[in-house]
C-alpha positions as CSV (number, residue, x, y, z in Angstrom):
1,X,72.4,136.1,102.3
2,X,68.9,134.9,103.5
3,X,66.5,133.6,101.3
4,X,63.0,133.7,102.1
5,X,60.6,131.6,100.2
6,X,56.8,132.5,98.7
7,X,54.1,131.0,99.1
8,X,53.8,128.1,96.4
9,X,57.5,127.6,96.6
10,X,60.1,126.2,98.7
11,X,63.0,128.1,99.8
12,X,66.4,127.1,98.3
13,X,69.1,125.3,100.1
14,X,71.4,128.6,101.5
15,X,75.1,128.0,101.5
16,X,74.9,126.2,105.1
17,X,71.7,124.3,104.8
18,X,72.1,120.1,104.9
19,X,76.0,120.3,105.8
20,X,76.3,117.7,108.7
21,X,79.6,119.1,110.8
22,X,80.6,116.0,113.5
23,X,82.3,117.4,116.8
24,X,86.0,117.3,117.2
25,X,85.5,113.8,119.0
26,X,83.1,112.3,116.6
27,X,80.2,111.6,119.1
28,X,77.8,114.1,117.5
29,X,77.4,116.2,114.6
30,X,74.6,118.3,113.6
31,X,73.3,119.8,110.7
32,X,69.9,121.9,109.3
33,X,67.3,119.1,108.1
34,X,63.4,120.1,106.7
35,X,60.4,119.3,108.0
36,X,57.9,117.3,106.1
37,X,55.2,120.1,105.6
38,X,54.2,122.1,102.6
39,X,56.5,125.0,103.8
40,X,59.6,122.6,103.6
41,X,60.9,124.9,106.8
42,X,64.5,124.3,108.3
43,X,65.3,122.9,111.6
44,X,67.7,122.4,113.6
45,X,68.9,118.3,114.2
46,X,71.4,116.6,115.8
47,X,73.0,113.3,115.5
48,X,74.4,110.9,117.9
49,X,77.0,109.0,116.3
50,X,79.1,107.2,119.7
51,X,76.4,104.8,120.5
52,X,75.6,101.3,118.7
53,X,73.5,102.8,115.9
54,X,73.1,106.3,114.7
55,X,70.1,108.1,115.8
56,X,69.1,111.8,115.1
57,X,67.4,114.4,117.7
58,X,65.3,117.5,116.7
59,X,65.7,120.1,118.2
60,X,63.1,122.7,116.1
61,X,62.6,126.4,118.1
62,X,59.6,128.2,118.3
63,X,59.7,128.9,114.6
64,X,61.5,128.4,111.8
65,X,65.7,128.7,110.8
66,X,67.2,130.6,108.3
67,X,69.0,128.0,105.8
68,X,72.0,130.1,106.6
69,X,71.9,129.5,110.4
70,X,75.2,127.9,111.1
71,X,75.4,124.6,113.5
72,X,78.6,123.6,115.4
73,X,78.2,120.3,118.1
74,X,79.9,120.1,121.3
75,X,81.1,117.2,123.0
76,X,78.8,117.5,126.0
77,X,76.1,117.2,123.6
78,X,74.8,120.6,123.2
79,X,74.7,122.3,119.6
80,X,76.0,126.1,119.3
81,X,73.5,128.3,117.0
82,X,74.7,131.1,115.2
83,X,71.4,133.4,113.5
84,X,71.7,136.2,111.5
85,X,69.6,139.3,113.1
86,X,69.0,141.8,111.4
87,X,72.9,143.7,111.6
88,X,74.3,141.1,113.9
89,X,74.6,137.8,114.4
90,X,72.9,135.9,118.1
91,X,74.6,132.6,119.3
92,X,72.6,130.4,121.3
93,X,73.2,126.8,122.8
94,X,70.5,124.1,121.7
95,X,69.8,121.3,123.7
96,X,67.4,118.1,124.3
97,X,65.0,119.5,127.5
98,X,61.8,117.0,127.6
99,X,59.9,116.9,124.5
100,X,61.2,120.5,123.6
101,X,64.4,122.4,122.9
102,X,66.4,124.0,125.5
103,X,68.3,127.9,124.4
104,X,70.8,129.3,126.4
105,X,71.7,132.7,124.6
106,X,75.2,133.1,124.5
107,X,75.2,136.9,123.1
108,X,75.4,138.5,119.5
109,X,78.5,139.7,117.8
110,X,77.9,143.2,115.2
111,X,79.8,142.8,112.2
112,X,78.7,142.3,108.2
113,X,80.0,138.4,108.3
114,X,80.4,136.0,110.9
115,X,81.6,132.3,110.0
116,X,82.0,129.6,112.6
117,X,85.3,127.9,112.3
118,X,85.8,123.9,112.7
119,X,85.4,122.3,116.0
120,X,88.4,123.1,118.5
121,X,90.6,120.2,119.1
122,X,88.9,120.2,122.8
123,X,85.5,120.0,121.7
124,X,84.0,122.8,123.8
125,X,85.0,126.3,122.5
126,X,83.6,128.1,119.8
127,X,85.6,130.6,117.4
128,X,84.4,132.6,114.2
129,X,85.9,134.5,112.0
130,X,84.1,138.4,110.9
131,X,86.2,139.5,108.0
132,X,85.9,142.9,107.0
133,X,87.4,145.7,104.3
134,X,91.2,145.6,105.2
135,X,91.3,143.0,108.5
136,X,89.6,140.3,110.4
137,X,88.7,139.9,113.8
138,X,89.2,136.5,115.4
139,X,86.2,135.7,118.0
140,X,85.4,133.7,120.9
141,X,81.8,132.7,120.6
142,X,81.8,130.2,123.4
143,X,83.7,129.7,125.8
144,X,84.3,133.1,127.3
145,X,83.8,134.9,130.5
146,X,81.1,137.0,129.0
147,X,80.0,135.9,126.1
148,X,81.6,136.4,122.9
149,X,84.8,138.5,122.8
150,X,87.1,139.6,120.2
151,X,90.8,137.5,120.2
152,X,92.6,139.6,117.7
153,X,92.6,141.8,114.7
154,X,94.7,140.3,111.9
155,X,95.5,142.4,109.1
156,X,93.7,141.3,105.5
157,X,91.0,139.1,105.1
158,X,91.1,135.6,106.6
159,X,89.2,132.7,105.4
160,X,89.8,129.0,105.7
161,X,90.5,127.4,109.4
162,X,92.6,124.2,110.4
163,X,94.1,123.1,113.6
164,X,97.4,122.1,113.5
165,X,97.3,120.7,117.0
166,X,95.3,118.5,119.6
167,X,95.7,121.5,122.6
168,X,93.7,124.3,120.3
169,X,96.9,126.6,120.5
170,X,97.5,126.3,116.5
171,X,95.1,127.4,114.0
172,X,96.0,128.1,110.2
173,X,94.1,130.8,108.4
174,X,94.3,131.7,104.9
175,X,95.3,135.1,105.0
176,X,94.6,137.6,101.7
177,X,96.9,140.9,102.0
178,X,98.5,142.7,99.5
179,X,97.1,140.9,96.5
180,X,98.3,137.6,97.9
181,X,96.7,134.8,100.1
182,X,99.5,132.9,102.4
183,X,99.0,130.8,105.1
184,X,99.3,132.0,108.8
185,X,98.7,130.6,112.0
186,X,97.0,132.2,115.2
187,X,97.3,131.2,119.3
188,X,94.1,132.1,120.1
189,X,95.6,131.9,124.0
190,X,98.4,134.2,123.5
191,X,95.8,137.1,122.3
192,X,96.1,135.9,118.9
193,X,99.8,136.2,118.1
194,X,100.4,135.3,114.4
195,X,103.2,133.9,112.3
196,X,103.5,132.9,108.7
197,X,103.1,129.0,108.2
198,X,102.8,128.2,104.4
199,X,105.3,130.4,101.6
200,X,105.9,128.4,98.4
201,X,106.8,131.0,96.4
202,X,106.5,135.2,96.9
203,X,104.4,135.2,94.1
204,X,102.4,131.8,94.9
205,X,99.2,132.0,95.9
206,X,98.9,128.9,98.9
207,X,96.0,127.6,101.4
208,X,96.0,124.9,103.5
209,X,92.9,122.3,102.9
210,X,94.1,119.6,105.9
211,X,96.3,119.0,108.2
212,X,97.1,115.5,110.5
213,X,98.1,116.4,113.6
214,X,99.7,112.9,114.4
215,X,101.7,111.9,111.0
216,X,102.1,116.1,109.8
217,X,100.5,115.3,106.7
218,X,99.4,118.9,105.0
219,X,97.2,118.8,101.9
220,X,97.8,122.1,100.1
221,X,96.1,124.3,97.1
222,X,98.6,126.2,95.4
223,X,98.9,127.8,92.0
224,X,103.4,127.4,92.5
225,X,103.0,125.0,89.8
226,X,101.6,127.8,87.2
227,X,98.2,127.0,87.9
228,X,96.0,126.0,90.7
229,X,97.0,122.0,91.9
230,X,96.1,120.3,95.2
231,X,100.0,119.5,96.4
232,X,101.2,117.8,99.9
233,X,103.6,117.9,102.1
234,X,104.7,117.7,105.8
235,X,104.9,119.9,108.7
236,X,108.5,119.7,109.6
237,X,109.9,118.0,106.8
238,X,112.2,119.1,104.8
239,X,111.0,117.6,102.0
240,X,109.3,120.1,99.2
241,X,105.5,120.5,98.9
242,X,105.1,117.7,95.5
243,X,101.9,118.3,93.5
244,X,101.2,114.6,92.2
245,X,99.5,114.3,89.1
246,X,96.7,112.1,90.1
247,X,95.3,114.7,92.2
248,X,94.2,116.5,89.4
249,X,91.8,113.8,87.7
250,X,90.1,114.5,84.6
251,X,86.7,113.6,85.1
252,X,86.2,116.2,87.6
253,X,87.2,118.0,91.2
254,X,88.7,117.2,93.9
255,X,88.3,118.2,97.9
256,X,89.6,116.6,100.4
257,X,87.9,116.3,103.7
258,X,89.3,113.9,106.0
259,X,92.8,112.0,106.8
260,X,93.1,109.1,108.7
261,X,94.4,109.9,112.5
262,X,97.1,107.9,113.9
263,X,100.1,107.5,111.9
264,X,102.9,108.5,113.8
265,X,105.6,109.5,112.0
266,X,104.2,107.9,108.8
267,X,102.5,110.6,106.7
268,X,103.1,108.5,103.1
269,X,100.7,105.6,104.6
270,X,97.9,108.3,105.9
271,X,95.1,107.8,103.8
272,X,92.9,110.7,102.7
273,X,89.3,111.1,101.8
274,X,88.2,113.6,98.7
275,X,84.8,114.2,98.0
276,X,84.4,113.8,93.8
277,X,82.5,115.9,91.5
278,X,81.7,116.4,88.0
279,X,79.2,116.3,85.4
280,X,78.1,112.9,86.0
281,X,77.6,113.8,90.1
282,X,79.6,113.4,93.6
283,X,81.3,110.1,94.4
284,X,84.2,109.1,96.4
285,X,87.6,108.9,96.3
286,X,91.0,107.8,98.3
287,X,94.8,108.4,98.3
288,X,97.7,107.5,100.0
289,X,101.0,109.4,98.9
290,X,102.7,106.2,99.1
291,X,100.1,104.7,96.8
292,X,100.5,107.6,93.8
293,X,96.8,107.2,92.7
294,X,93.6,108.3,93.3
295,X,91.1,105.1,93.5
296,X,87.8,106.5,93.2
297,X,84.6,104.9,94.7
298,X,80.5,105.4,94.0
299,X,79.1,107.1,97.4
300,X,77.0,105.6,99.6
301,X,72.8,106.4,98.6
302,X,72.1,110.0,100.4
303,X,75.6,110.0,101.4
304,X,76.1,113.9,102.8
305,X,78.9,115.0,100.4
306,X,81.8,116.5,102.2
307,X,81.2,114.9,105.6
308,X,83.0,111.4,107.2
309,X,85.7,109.9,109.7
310,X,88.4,107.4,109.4
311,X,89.0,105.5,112.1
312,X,92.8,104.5,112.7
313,X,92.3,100.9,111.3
314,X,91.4,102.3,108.2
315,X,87.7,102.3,107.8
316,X,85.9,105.3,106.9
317,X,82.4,106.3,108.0
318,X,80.3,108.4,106.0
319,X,77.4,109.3,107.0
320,X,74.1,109.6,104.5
321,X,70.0,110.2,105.0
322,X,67.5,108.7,102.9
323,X,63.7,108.4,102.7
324,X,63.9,105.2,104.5
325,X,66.8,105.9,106.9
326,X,67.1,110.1,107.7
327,X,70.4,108.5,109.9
328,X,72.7,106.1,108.9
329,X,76.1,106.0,108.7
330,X,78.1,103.6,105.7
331,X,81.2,101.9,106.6
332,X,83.8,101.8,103.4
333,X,86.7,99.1,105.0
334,X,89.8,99.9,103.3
335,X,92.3,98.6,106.3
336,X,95.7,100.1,106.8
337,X,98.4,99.9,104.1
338,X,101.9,99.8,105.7
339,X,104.8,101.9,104.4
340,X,107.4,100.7,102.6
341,X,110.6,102.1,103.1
342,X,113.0,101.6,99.6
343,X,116.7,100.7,100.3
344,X,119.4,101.5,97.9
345,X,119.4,99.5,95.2
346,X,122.5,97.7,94.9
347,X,124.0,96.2,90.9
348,X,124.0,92.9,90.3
349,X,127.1,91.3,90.7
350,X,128.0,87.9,88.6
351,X,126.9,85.0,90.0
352,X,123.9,86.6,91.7
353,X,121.7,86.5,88.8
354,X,119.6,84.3,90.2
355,X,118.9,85.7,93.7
356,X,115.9,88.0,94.1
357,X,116.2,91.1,95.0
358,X,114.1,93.0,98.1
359,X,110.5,94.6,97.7
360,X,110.5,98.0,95.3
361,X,107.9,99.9,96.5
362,X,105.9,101.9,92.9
363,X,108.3,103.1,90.5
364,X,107.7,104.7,87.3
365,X,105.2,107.1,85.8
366,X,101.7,107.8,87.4
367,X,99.1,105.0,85.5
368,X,95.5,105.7,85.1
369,X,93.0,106.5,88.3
370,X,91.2,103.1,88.3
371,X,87.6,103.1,89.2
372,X,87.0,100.4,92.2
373,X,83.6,99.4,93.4
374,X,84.1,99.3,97.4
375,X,82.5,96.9,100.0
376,X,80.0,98.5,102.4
377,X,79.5,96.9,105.6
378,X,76.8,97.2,108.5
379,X,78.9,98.1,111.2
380,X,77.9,99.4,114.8
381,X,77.4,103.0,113.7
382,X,75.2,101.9,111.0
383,X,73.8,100.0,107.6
384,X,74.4,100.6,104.1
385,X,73.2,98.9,100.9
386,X,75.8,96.4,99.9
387,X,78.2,97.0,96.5
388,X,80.1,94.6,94.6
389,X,83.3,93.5,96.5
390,X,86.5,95.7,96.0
391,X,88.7,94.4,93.2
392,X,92.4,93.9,93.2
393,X,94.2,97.3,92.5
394,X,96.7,97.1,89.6
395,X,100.2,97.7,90.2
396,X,101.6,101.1,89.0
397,X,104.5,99.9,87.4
398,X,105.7,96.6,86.7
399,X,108.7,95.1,89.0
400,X,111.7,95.1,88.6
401,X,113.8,92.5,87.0
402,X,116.8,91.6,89.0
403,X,119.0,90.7,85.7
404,X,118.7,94.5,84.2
405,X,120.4,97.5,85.7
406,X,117.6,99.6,87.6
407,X,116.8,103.1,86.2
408,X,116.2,106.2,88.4
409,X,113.1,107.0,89.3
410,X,111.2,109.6,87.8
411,X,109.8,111.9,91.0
412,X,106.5,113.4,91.9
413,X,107.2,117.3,90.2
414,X,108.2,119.5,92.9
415,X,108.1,123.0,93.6
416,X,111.6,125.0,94.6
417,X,110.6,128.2,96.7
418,X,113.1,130.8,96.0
419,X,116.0,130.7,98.1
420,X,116.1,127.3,98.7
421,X,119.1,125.7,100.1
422,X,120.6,122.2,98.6
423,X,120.1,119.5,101.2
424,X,123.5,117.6,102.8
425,X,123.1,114.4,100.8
426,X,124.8,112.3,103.5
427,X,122.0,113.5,106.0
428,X,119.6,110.0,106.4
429,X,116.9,112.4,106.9
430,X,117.6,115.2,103.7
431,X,117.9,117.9,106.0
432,X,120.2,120.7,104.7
433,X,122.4,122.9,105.6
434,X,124.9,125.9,104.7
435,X,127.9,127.0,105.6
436,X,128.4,124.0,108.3
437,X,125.1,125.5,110.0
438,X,121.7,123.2,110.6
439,X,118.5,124.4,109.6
440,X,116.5,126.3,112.1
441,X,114.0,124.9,114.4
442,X,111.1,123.9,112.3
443,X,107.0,124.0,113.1
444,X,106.7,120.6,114.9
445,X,103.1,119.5,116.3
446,X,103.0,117.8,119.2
447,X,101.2,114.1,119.0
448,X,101.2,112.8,122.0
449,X,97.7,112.5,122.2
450,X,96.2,110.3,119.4
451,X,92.6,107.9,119.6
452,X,90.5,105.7,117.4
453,X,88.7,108.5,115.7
454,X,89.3,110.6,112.3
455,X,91.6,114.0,112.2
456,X,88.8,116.3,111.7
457,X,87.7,115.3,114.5
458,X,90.0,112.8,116.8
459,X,90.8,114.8,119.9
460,X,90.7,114.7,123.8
461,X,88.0,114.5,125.5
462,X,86.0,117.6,126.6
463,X,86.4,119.6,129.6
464,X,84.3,120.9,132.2
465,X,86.0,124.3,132.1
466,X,89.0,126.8,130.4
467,X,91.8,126.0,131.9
468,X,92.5,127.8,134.9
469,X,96.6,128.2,134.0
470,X,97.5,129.2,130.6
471,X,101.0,126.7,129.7
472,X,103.4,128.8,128.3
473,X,103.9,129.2,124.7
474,X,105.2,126.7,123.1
475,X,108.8,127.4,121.5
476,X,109.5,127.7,117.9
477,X,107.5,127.8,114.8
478,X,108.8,128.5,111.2
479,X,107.0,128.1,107.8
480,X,106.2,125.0,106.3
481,X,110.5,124.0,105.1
482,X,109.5,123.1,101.3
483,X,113.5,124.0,100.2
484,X,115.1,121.9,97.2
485,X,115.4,118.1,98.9
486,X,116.8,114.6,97.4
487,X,113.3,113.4,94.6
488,X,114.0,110.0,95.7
489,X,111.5,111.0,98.9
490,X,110.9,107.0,100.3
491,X,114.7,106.8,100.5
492,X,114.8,109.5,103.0
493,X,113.3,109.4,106.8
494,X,110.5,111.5,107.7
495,X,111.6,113.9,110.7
496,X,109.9,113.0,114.2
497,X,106.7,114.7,115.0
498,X,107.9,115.7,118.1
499,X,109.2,118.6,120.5
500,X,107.6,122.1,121.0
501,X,106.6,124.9,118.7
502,X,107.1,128.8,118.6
503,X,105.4,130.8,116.8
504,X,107.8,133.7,114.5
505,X,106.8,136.7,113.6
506,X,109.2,136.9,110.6
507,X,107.8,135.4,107.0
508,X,109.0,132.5,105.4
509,X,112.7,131.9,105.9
510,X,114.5,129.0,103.4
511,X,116.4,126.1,105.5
């Protein structure tokens, strides 16, 4: 909806306006900024965040946006423009030309809705979704022959959009049909051929928020639980989905918005970024799955809510605009937390009393979400105002003694989709099976690409065309496996994150 504004008044933010989105490799990002006159107009602006400081380019047209104009960046530098008109929506390509703005217009697309989806894992095609009554048509904005041009129709209304993958050949939609939002995913180079991804329960409603393409970490809303919880879990695990009770903190909400890239095969040690709100305002706050808590942080001044990068060491870039800086980006250094993996725990035989035992990694109920004052740093992509040094984090549970007998641990709570299938306990990585027959080939993304920057938008570098061959389509793909599995999860190996992946056009089969 466009909001126009009178003359003694300025026009409210629309749902778009402010919202910095960085490209898929994290050189630029671009968002809607206002100018400094009377009118408080919007105009288009776009960052360059790959250099030794942050620096922001205008790039106004010959009048004013719409606060629900929608930016996407490219990796070449260019910034894709999607404007309502009138019954339509026009795309256009922005661009630095002299003291001005260059528009290349791309072509307009007819339907009620248009939303641009996150920045392809390649950095230089452009899709959006137009959802309509009973279906909703998948488009190529830019990238195309001739313009934009339909991909598919998929039945019931699709919102959402993550990439599961670093080639663009996996995108998950939330999908509502029948009453009931699942999770598929779409080639968009195979004419759009769909397959259910995420099936907790028949009854569930469940949405993927995030997904790691190198470590297969998912970060799932779902109401499985009775109610609506943020849950994890991994693509190709066998593992369930586990909805940890820190994730639901009392002093507010919770949204995650980036994961840190590069943790192969270590999903437990990928930390994730949530953007905090509540009555008292927006702050920051991180979690690891192996850590089991939420440690929550006070934002950066002007910090864009929503909007950062980790980079694989572990820091995590958020970018903000004040008065005094419009571009800056604040560096929060965390560093990496390794995984520990927890052996069997053997009794204590006599005489061995006094030996120590090996490192437990956090056992026991969930403690309190502890609120840490982090360290910002002025790194190369920018300054922030310095913060009290982070304190120590207290342990979540107290070790254990080696002279008293070790009780179980009490897991995450866990959702069992119907028609799960019992694990074979003597399997190291808690795969099951039935009747002497292996589970089926499960969705597996391939990481054998992986750089410095941040998941949402870590990928290869950008290139000059579409590829003149089309690969062929990967082999199988099955819904997320989220079947009954051993609770003591660290005891058990992650599967690889490797091999290729089919798409099915079945639903969600157990095991």
């Amino acid at each position: 909806m466009t909001i126009c504004a009178t003359e003694d008044t300025m026009a409210p933010a629309g749902p778009l306006a402010g919202r910095l989105t960085i490209a898929a490799d994290g050189s630029y990002a671009a968002r809607l900024a206002r100018h400094d006159d009377a009118a408080g107009s919007w105009f288009p602006e776009r960052w360059t965040l790959s250099g030794p400081e942050p620096y922001a380019v205008p790039l106004p047209g010959t009048q004013p946006e719409e606060p629900d104009s929608a930016l996407l960046p490219l990796t070449d530098g260019r910034v894709l423009i999607l404007r309502r008109v009138a019954d339509r929506f026009a795309a256009s390509l922005l661009y630095p030309a002299g003291p001005g703005t260059g528009e290349l217009l791309l072509g307009a697309v007819a339907a009620p809705r248009l939303t641009l989806l996150p920045p392809t894992p390649g950095g230089t095609l452009a899709y959006a979704l137009a959802p309509e009554a009973d279906h909703t048509t998948l488009w190529l904005v830019h990238g195309g022959a001739n313009g934009p041009e339909p991909v598919t129709r998929i039945p019931g209304r699709c919102t959402g959009g993550v990439w599961l993958d670093r080639s663009g050949r996996l995108l998950a939609l939330d999908r509502e049909l029948d009453g009931r939002t699942k999770t598929v995913v779409v080639d968009p180079e195979r004419g759009g051929e769909t397959g259910l991804l995420l099936q907790i329960t028949e009854e569930s409603n469940d949405r993927l928020l995030l997904a790691d393409p190198d470590s297969g970490l998912l970060l799932v809303h779902s109401d499985a639980p009775g109610h609506g919880r943020l849950g994890w879990g991994v693509l190709g695990s066998s593992l369930p989905v586990r909805f940890p009770e820190c994730l639901r903190p009392a002093n507010g909400t919770a949204a995650p918005f980036a994961v840190q890239p590069r943790q192969m095969l270590a999903p437990e040690s990928c930390a994730v970024a949530f953007r905090m709100a509540g009555p008292n305002g927006t702050w920051l706050g991180v979690w690891r799955p192996s850590g089991r808590q939420l440690r929550q942080y006070p934002a950066p001044e002007g910090w864009l809510p929503g909007t950062g990068l980790w980079t694989a060491d572990g820091d995590l870039l958020l970018p903000y605009a004040t008065e005094a800086e419009p571009c800056g980006v604040a560096r929060l250094a965390l560093g990496v937390e390794p995984v520990e993996r927890v052996r069997a725990v053997e009794p204590v035989r006599p005489g061995d009393a006094g030996r120590p035992m090996g490192p437990m990694g956090p056992m026991g109920p969930m403690g309190p979400v502890r609120q840490v004052a982090p360290t910002w740093t002025a790194g190369p992509t920018g300054s922030a105002r310095p913060v009290a040094p982070v304190g120590p984090v207290a342990p979540v549970a107290p070790p254990v003694e080696p002279s008293r007998p070790v009780e179980p641990v009490e897991p995450e709570e866990a959702v069992k989709p119907e028609g799960a299938v019992q694990p074979d306990e003597a399997s190291p990585s808690g795969s099951g099976t039935r009747d002497g027959a292996p589970n089926g080939a499960e969705i597996v993304p391939d990481a054998a690409d992986a750089d410095n920057r941040s998941t949402a938008s870590a990928q290869p570098q950008a290139m000059d065309a579409e590829p003149a061959h089309i690969h062929g389509h990967p082999q199988t793909c099955r819904p997320v496996p989220l079947q009954e599995a051993p609770l003591a999860a660290r005891q058990t190996r992650w599967s690889a994150i490797s091999g290729p992946v089919r798409i099915s056009g079945g639903g969600c089969a157990a095991g």
